[in-house]
C-alpha positions as CSV (number, residue, x, y, z in Angstrom):
1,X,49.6,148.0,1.3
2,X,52.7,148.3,0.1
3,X,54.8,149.7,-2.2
4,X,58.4,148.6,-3.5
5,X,61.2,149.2,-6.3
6,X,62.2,146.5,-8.4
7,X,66.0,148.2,-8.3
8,X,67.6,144.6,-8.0
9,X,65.0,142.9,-10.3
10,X,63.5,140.8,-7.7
11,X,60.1,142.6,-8.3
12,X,59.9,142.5,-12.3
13,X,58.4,139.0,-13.4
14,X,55.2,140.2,-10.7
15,X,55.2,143.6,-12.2
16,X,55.5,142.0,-15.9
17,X,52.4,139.2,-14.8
18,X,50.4,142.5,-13.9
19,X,51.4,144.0,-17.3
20,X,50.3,141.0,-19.0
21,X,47.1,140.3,-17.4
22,X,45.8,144.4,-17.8
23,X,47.1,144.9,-21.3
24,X,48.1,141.7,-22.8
25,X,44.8,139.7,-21.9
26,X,41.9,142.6,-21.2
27,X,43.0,145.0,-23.6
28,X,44.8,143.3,-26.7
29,X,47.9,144.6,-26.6
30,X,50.3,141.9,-28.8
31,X,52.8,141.1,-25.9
32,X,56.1,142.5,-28.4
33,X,54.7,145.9,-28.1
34,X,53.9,145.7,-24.5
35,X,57.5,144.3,-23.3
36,X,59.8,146.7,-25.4
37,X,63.5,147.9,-25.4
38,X,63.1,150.4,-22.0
39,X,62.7,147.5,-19.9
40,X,66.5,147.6,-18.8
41,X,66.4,151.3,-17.9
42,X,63.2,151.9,-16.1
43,X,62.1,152.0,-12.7
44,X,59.8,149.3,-11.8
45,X,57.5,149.8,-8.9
46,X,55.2,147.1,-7.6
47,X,52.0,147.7,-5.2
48,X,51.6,144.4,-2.5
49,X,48.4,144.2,-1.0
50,X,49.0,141.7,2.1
51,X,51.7,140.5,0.0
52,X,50.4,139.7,-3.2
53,X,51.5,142.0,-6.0
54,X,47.9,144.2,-7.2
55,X,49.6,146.7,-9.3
56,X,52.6,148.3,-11.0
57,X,54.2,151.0,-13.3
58,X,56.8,152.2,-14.3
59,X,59.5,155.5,-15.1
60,X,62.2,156.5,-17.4
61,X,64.3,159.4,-17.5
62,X,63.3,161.6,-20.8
63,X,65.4,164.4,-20.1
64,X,67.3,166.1,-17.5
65,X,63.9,167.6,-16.0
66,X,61.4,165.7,-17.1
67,X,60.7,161.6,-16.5
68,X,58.1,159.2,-18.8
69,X,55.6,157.3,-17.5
70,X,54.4,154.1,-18.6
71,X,52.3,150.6,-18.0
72,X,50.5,152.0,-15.0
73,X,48.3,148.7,-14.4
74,X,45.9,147.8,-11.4
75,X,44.5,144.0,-11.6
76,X,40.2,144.3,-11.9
77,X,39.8,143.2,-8.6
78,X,41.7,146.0,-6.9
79,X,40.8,148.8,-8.7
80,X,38.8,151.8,-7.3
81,X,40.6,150.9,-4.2
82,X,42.9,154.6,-5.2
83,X,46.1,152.1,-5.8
84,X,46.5,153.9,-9.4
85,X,46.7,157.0,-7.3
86,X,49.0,155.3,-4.6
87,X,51.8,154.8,-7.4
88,X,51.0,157.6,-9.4
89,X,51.9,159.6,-6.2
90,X,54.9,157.6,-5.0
91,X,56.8,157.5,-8.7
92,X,56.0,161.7,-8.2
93,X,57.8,161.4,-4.8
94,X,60.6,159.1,-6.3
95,X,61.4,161.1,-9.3
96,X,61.4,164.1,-7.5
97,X,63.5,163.0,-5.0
98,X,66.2,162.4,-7.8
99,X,65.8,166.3,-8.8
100,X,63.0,165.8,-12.0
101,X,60.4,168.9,-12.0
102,X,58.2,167.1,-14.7
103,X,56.4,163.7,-15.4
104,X,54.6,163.1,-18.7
105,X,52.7,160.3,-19.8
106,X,50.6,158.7,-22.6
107,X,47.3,158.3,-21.2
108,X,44.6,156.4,-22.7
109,X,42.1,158.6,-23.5
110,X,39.4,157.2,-20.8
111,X,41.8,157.7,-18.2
112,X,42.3,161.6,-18.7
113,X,40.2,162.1,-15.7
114,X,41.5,160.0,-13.5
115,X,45.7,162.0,-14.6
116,X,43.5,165.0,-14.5
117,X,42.9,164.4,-10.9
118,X,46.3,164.2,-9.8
119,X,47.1,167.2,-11.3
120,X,47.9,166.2,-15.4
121,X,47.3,168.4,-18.2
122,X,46.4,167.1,-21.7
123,X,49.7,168.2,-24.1
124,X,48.5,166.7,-27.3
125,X,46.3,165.8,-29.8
126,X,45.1,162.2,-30.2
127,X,47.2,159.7,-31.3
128,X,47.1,155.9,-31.7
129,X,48.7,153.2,-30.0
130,X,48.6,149.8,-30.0
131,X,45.2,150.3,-31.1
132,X,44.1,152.0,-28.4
133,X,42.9,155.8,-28.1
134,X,45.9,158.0,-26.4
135,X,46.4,161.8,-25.3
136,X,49.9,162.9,-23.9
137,X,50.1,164.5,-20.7
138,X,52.2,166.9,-18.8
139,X,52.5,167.3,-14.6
140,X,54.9,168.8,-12.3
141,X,56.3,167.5,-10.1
């Protein structure tokens, strides 16, 4: 396994395929909503698994303390293999090496356990997006 940024964009048409294929495809998710105007000024990170790409997210400053989450996406055939956890933990590592205390997200609501695990508390009501079920959710770093 392993684990790169896309800094140079070399990475971000395997981490957009992954995107696609998780939201686009299994959940729905009309492709304008799930390719949107942060693209530029995230951080795209890419999981290999003996080279080919298996999973991806990405991060965004929100403030000076605090960085956004988003598109956390493991192809079916590699998940409960912890990679969702592997990036989880290395964008924690990343972002705090650049001097952010906090990460928040919006999970869907059937992964709250899962951010729950890793240390995320629930900071919202409900809400809907893209027609899916979502909570936000707080961690420090």
């Amino acid at each position: 396994m392993e684990i790169l940024i896309s800094d140079n964009s070399k990475y971000y048409p395997d981490c957009v395929k992954i995107r696609k294929t998780v939201f686009v495809h299994e959940q729905n998710v009309p492709v304008e909503l799930e390719l949107d105007e942060y693209e530029d000024e995230c951080v795209h990170v890419l999981l290999l698994l003996d080279n080919e790409p298996a999973g991806t997210v990405r991060y965004r400053i929100f403030d000076e303390t605090t960085v956004k989450i988003e598109r956390m996406a493991v192809l079916k055939e590699y998940r409960g293999m912890h990679f969702g956890m592997n990036l989880m933990y290395f964008v924690h590592l990343h972002a705090k090496s650049k001097g952010f205390k906090w990460a928040k997200l919006g999970a869907q609501t059937h992964a709250i356990p899962f951010y729950e695990k890793i240390g995320y508390q629930v900071s919202s009501d409900e809400f809907d997006d893209a027609g899916i079920p979502h909570v936000n959710m707080i961690c420090s770093l």
